[in-house]
N, C-alpha and C positions, 0 to 999 in steps of 0.2 A: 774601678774594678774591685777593690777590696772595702766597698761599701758594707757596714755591719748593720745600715737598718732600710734595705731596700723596700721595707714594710711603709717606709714614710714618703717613696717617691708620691704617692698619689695618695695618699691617708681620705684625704678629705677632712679629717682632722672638724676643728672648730674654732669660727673667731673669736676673739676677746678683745676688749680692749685695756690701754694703757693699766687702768685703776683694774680691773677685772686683777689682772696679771700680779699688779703688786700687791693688793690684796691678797693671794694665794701666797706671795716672796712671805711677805709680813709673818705671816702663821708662822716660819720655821727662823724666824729671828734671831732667835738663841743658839738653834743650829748653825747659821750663817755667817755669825758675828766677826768672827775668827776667821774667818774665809773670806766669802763675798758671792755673787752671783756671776754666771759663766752660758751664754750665751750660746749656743752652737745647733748640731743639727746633724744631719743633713748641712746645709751650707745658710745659717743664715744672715749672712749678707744680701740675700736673696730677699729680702724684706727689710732694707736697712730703713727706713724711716721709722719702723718699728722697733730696732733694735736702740736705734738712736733715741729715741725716747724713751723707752724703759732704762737705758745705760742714767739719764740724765735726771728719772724716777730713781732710781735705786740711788745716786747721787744725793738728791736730797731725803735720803731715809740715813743718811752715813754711810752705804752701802757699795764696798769695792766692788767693780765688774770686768769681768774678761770676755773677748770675744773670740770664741774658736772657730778660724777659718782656714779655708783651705787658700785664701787670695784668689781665687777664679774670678772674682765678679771687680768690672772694670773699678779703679777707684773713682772715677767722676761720679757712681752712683753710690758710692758706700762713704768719700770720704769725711762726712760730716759721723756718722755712724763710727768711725774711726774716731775722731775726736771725740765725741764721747766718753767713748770706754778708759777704764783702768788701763787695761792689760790687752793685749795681745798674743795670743796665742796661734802660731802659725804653720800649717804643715804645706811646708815645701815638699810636696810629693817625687820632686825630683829634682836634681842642678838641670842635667842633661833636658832640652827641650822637647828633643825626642821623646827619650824616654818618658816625661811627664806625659806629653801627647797619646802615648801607650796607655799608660796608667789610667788616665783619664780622662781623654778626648780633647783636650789644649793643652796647647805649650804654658809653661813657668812664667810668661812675660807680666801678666795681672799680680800672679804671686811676689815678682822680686820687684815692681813700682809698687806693690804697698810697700811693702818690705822698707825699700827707700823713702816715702814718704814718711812712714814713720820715726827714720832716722832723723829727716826733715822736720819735723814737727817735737823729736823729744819724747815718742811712745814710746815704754817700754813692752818686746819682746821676747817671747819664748819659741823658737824655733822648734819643731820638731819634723821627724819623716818616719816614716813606716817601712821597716827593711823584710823587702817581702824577697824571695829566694826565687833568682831568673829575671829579677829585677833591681832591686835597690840594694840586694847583699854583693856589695862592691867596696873595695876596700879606698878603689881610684874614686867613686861617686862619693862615698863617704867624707875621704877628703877636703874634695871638691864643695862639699856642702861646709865643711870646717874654714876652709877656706874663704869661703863669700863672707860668711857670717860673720867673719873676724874683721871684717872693715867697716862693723858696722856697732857704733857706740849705745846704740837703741839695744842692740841682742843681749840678753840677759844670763839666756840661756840655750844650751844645744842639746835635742832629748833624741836619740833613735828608740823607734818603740817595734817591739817583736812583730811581725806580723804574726795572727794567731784566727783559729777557724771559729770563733765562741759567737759569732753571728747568723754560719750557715745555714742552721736549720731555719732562717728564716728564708733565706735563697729555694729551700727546699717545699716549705711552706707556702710558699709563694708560687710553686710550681716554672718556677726561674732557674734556668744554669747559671750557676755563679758562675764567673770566666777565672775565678782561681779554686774550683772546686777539687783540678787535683794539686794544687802547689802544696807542697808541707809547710809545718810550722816553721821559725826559727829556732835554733839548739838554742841554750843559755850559753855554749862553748863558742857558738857564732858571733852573738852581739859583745862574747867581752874580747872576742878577736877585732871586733871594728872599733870599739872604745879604748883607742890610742890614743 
């Protein structure tokens, strides 16, 4: 529901391949150094053969890499793509099944088997959700997400991030009803009421 670039459902976009791609990484080297490369999307796990190999390209350039997923896509088809990468970057859209289901059209169960594999395997993660108002700004859901995550030795770290509207006019552009186009933002008085 709180997609910021529904402009990429259907882009048509352009292939490239492996060397294409890292050849364009290379040029910003000096930018990156310090960082690393960060994978994401849209959802891309959704092309994990692809990611997995550029994770394992940037590997051999010295080059740290994170994958930002949302966990939707089963892991029998990402979990090599998972080992690859550095880092993990994961938004659990919800604890509540339900609720994710709202959010997003499936339950949390592909989100919290990566989740655990990763524990399994020694990746480390960055957990985050998006506290959107009528949804995720819950102080019991909140919890509940502090809660899972602390059993797990892989979590690094736990981020709640504001839901905010700096997307929509692409919704608009698009000639799309955003389905949060009347939710408000979150206060700043909100998220430091859930960051207990």
């Amino acid at each position: 529901m709180y997609c910021h670039n529904p402009d990429m459902w259907e882009s048509g976009g352009r292939a490239v391949t492996v060397d294409e791609a890292m050849a364009d990484i290379l040029r910003y080297r000096n930018f990156i150094r310090s960082g690393g490369v960060t994978f994401s999307g849209g959802e891309p796990l959704l092309q994990a053969d692809f990611v997995r190999a550029m994770c394992e390209a940037c590997r051999g350039e010295g080059l740290h890499t994170a994958i930002d997923t949302s966990g939707a896509v089963e892991l029998t088809h990402c979990h090599a793509a998972m080992d690859a990468a550095d880092l993990v970057l994961l938004d659990i859209k919800a604890m509540d099944p339900e609720m994710c289901r709202a959010l997003t059209g499936q339950d949390n169960a592909n989100a919290l088997r990566l989740l655990e594999y990763c524990e399994e395997t020694g990746k480390e993660v960055w957990v985050r959700q998006v506290i959107v108002p009528g949804y995720t700004l819950d102080k019991a859901q909140v919890k509940a997400l502090r809660e899972h995550c602390a059993k797990f030795k892989c979590v690094k770290k736990v981020t709640l991030l504001p839901f905010h509207k700096l997307g929509m006019y692409k919704w608009e552009k698009l000639g799309m009803p955003s389905p949060l186009a009347d939710v408000r933002e979150v206060t700043a008085a909100e998220m430091d009421d859930l960051n207990f």
